[in-house]
C-alpha positions as CSV (number, residue, x, y, z in Angstrom):
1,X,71.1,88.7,80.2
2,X,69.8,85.7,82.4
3,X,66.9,83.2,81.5
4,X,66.9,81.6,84.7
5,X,63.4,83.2,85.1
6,X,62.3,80.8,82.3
7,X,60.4,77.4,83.4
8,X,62.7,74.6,82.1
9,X,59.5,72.4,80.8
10,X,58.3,75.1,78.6
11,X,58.8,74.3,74.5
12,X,57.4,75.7,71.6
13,X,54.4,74.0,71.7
14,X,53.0,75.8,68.3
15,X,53.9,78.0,65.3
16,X,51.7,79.6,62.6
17,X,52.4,81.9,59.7
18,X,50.7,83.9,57.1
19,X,51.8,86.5,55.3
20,X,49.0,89.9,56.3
21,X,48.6,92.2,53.5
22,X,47.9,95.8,53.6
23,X,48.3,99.2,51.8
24,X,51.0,102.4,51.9
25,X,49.0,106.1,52.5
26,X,50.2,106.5,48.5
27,X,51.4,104.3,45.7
28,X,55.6,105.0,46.2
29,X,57.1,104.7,42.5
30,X,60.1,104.3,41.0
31,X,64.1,104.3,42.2
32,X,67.0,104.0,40.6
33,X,67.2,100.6,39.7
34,X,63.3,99.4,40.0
35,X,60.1,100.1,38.7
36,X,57.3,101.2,40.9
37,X,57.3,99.8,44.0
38,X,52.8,100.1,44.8
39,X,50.8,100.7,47.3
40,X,50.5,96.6,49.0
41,X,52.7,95.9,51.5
42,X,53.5,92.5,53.0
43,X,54.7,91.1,56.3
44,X,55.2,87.5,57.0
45,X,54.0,87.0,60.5
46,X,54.6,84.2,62.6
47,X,52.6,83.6,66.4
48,X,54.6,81.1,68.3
49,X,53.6,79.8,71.7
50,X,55.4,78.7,74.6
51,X,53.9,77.9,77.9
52,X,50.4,79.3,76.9
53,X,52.0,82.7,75.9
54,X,51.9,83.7,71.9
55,X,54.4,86.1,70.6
56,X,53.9,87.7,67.2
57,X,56.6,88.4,64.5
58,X,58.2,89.1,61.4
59,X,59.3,85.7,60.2
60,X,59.9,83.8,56.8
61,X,60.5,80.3,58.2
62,X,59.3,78.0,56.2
63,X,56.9,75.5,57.2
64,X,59.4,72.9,57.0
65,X,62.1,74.6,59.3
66,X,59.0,75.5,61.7
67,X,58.5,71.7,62.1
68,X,61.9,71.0,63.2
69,X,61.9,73.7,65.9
70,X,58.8,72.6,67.3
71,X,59.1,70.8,70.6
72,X,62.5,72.9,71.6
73,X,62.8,74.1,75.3
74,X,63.3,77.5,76.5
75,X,67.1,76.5,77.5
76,X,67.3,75.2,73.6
77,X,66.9,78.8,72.3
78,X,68.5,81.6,74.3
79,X,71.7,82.1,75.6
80,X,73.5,84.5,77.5
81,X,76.0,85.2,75.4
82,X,73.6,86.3,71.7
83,X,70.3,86.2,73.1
84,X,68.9,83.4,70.3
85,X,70.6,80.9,69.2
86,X,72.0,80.6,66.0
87,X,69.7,77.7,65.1
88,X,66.0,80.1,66.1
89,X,67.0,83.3,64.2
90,X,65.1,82.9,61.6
91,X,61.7,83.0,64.4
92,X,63.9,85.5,66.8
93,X,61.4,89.0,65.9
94,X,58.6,86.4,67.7
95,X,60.6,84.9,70.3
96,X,61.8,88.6,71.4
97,X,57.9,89.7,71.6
98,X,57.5,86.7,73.5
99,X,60.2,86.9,75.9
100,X,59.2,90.5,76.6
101,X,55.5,89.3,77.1
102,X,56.5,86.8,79.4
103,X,58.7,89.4,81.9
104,X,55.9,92.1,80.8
105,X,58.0,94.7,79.6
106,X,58.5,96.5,76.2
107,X,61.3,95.2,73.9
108,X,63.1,98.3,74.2
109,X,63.8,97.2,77.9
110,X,64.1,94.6,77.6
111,X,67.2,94.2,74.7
112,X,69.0,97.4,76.5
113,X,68.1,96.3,79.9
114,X,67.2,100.1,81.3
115,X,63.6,101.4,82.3
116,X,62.2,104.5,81.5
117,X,60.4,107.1,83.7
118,X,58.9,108.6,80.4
119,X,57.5,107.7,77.5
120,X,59.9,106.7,74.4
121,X,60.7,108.8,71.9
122,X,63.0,108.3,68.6
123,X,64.0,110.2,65.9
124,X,62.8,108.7,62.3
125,X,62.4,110.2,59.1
126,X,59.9,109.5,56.0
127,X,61.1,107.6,53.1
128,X,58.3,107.7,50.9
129,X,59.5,110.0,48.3
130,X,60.2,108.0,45.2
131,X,60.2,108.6,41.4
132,X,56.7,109.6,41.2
133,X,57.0,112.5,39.1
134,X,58.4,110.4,35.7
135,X,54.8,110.8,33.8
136,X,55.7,115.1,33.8
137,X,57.2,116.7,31.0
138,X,57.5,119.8,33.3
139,X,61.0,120.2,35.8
140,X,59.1,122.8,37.9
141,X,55.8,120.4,38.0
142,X,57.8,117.0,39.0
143,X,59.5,119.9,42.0
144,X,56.0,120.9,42.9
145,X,54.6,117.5,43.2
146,X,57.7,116.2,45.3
147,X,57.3,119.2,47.2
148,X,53.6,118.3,48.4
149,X,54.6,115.3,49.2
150,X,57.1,116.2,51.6
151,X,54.8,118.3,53.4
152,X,52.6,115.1,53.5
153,X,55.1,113.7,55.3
154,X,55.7,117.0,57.5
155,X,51.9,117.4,58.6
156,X,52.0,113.7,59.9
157,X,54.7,114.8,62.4
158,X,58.1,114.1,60.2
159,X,61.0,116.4,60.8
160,X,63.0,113.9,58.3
161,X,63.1,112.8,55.1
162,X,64.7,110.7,52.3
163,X,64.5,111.6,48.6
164,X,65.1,109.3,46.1
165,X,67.6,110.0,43.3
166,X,69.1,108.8,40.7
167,X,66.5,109.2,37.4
168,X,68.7,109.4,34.8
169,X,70.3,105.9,35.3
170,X,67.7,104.2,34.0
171,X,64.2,106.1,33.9
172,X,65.6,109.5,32.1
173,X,68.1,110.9,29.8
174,X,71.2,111.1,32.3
175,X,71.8,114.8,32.5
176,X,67.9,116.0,32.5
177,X,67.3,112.8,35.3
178,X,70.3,114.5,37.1
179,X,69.0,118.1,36.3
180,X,65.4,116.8,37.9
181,X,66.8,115.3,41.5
182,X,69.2,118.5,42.0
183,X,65.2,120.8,41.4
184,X,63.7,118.1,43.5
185,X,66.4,118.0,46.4
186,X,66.6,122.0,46.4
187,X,62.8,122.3,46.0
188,X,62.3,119.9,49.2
189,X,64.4,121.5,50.6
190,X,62.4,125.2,50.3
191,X,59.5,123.4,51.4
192,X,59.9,122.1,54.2
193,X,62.5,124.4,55.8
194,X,66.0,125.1,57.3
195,X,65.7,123.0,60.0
196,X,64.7,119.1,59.2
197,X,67.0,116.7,58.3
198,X,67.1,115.8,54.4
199,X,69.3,112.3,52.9
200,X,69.1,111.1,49.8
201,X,69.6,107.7,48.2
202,X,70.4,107.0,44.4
203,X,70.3,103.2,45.0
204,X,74.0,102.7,43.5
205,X,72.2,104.7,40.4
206,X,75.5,107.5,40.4
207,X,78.9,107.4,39.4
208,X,81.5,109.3,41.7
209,X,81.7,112.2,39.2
210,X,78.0,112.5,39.1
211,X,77.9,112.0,43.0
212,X,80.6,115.2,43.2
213,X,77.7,117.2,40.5
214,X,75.0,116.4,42.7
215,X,76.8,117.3,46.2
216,X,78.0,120.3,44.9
217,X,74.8,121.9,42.9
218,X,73.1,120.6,46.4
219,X,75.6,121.9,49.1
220,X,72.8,124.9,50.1
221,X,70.3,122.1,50.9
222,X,72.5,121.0,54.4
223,X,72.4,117.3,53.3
224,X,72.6,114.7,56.2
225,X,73.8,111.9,53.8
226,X,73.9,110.1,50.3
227,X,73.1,106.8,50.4
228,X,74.3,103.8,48.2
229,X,76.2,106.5,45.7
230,X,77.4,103.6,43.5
231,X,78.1,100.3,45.0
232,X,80.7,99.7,47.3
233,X,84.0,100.5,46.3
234,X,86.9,101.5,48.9
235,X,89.0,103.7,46.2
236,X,86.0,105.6,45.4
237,X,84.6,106.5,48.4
238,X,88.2,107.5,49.5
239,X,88.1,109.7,46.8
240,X,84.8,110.8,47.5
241,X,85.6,111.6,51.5
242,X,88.9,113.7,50.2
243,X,86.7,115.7,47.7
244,X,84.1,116.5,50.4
245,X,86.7,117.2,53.3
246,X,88.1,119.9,49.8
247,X,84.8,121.2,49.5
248,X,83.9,121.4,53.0
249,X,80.9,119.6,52.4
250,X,79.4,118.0,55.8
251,X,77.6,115.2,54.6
252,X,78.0,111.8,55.5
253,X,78.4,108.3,53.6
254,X,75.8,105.2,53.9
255,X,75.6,102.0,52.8
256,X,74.9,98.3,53.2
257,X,71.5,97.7,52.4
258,X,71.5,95.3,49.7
259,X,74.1,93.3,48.6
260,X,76.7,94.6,50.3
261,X,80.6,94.1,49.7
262,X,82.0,92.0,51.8
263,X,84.8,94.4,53.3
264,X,82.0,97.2,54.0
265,X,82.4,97.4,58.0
266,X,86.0,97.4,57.4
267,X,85.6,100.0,55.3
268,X,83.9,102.1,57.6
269,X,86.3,101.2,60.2
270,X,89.0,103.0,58.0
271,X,86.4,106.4,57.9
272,X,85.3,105.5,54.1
273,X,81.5,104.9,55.1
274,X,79.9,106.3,57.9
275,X,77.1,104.4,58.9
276,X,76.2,100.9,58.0
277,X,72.9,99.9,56.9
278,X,71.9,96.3,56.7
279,X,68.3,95.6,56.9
280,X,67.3,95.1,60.7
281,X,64.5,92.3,59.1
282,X,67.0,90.0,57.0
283,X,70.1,91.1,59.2
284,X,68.4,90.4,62.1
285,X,68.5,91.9,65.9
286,X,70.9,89.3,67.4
287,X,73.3,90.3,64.5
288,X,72.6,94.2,64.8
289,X,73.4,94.2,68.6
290,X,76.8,92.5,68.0
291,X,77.7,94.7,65.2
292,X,76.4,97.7,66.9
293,X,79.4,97.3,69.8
294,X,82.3,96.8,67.1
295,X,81.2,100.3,65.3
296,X,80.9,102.1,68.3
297,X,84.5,101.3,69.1
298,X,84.9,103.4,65.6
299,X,82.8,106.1,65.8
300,X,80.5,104.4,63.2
301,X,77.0,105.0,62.9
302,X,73.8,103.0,62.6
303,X,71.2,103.6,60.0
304,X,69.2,100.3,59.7
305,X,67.3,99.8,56.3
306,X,63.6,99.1,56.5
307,X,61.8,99.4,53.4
308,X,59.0,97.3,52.1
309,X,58.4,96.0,55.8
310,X,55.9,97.5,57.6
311,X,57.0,95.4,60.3
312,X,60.4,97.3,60.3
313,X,58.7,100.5,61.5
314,X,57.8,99.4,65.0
315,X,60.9,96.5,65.3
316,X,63.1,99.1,64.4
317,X,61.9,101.9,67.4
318,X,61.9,99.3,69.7
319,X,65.2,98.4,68.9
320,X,66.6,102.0,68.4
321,X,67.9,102.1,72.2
322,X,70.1,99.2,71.8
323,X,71.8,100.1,69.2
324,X,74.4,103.0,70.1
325,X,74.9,105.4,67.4
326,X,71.3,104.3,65.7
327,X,70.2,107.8,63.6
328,X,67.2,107.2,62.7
329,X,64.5,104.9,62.5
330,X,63.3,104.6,58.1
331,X,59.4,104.8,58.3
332,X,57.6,103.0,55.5
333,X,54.0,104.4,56.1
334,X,51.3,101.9,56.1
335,X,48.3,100.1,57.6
336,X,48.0,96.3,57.4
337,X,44.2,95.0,58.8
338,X,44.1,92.9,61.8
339,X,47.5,94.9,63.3
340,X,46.6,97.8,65.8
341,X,49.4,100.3,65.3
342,X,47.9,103.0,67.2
343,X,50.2,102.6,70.2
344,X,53.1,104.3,67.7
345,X,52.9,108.0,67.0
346,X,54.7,110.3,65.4
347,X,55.2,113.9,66.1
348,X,57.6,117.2,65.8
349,X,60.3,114.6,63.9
350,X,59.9,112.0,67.3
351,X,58.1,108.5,67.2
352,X,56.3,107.6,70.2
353,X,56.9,103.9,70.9
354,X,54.3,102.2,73.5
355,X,55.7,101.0,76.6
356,X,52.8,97.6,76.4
357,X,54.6,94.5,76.7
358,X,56.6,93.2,73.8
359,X,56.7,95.0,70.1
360,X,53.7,97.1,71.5
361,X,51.7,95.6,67.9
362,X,48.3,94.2,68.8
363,X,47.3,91.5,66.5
364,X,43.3,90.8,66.6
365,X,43.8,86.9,67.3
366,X,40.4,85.8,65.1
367,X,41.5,88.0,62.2
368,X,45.1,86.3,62.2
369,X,43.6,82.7,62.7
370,X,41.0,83.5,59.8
371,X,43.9,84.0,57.9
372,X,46.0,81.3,58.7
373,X,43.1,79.0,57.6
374,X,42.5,80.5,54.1
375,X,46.7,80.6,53.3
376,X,49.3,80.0,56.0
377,X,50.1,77.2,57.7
378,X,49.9,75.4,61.4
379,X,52.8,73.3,62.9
């Protein structure tokens, strides 16, 4: 990728945060390892400008790392060879919107440097399906309320889901929280049909025998994939691979959101994971493209976490077509005031990203600067 399109003069001339607050469609509760998680949502966005040209972002510089950048050129921040320099990560989710703004294209062209005749479309799947069935005494009432949940998340166009497990690890007696996410997997699973896609994620709340137990009293419900089983552990998941490959149970392993081991892309390069999943916010797009090539040369898959980051939605479509191997995009449902999301839609299982310039968000400028002046900051 060149920036010899760039003006050399041009520097960043300004940068504001503050962090926008909004609300989820429901409160999501509990998982595994957490207690509920609300309805508010955050995102931490920075508007930098460069040449009289603002691009919005997810950032969580601080104000003083944002002074120190201030005043760097255009030639001080990208390169050819990672696209921001190591030094501007932390601001890159703004200086990609920028950049795109500036050649008028959508990010999605302009990080895998192809145009589109249509419209874009991605798969994603809904992940709001959390513990929120812990105040019922009744198995078949917790199924039920899962269960019209889903199909929340079906009417609104999802054709993919991801269920939270893992109640008896902290939040439950360990056999009847077990008993409950095998009903609620299976009951989902009734609901919403033979044909969507349906992963679930026990936030390291399993052992491997209880992962085996859940698989196995599961195996009807086609899953996709268990996510973070129990944390990362190479002998484990090779037993776990040899059991499924016994059981002829098709489902594949993820992993990496969190605190990940060390070793884990290795680990996946030897066939014991299948698809990484560091968080596209905190990992970062510069990162994701780089690792995205060395998977691919191992048949590993994508599966970027966003959770918590309404951001992440949108950053995460646009990115999708630059990552080879990307599944699916994780949709946090939410609304923040002051961001215009209605370019994104989402329908039969597909999210329809905007082909505007940039991250296709539209921030009302006076709502952001009001803002800013009650509890961000200027440099």
């Amino acid at each position: 990728m060149s920036f010899n399109d760039l003006e050399k003069d041009w520097r960043i001339d300004k940068m504001e945060q503050v962090v926008m607050k909004g609300e989820r469609r429901r409160l999501a509760g509990c998982n595994a390892r957490l207690g509920v998680h609300g309805k508010e949502v955050s995102c931490p966005l920075v508007r930098i400008t460069i040449g009289g040209v603002t691009g919005y972002g997810w950032s969580r510089v601080s104000h003083e790392a944002a002074a120190a950048l201030v005043g760097a050129s255009v030639s001080d921040i990208f390169c050819e060879e990672m696209w921001v320099k190591e030094r501007f990560q932390s601001i890159q989710f703004p200086l990609i919107d920028w950049l795109a703004k500036v050649r008028g294209i959508p990010v999605y062209e302009l990080l895998s440097g192809r145009t589109w005749a249509e419209p874009l479309e991605v798969p994603g799947y809904d992940t709001s399906l959390y513990f929120d069935d812990l105040h019922l005494k009744s198995e078949a009432d917790a199924v039920a309320l899962l269960q019209e949940e889903a199909m929340t998340g079906y009417n609104a166009g999802f054709r993919a889901f991801k269920i939270k497990v893992g109640r008896g690890a902290m939040h439950m007696d360990l056999m009847e929280g077990t008993q409950r996410d095998i009903a609620i997997v299976n009951g989902i699973r009734e609901a919403v049909g033979p044909h969507c896609g349906i992963a679930i994620d026990a936030n390291n709340g399993y052992n491997l025998n209880l992962t085996k137990h859940v698989l196995k009293e599961t195996a009807h419900s086609n899953l996709l994939w268990i996510e973070e089983a129990f944390h990362e552990d190479d002998r484990l998941y090779r037993n776990l691979q040899d059991w499924m490959a016994e059981q002829k149970l098709n489902v594949l392993i993820t992993d990496g959101e969190g605190l990940a081991a060390k070793p884990i892309v290795e680990w996946a390069e030897q066939g014991l994971i299948d698809a990484i999943q560091y968080d596209l916010r905190d990992y970062g797009v510069v990162n994701w493209l780089v690792l995205a090539k060395r998977l691919a040369k191992s048949g590993v898959k994508a599966a970027p976490h966003n959770y918590g980051g309404f951001y992440g939605n949108y950053a995460s479509a646009q990115v999708y077509p630059a990552i080879e191997g990307f599944m699916y995009v994780e949709w946090d449902e939410a609304q923040i005031p002051g961001i215009d999301t209605s370019g994104y839609s989402v329908k039969d299982g597909k999210i329809a990203v905007p082909s505007s310039p940039g991250f296709g968000l539209h921030v009302d400028d006076a709502y952001y600067e009001s803002k800013v002046s009650e509890s961000g900051w200027t440099v």
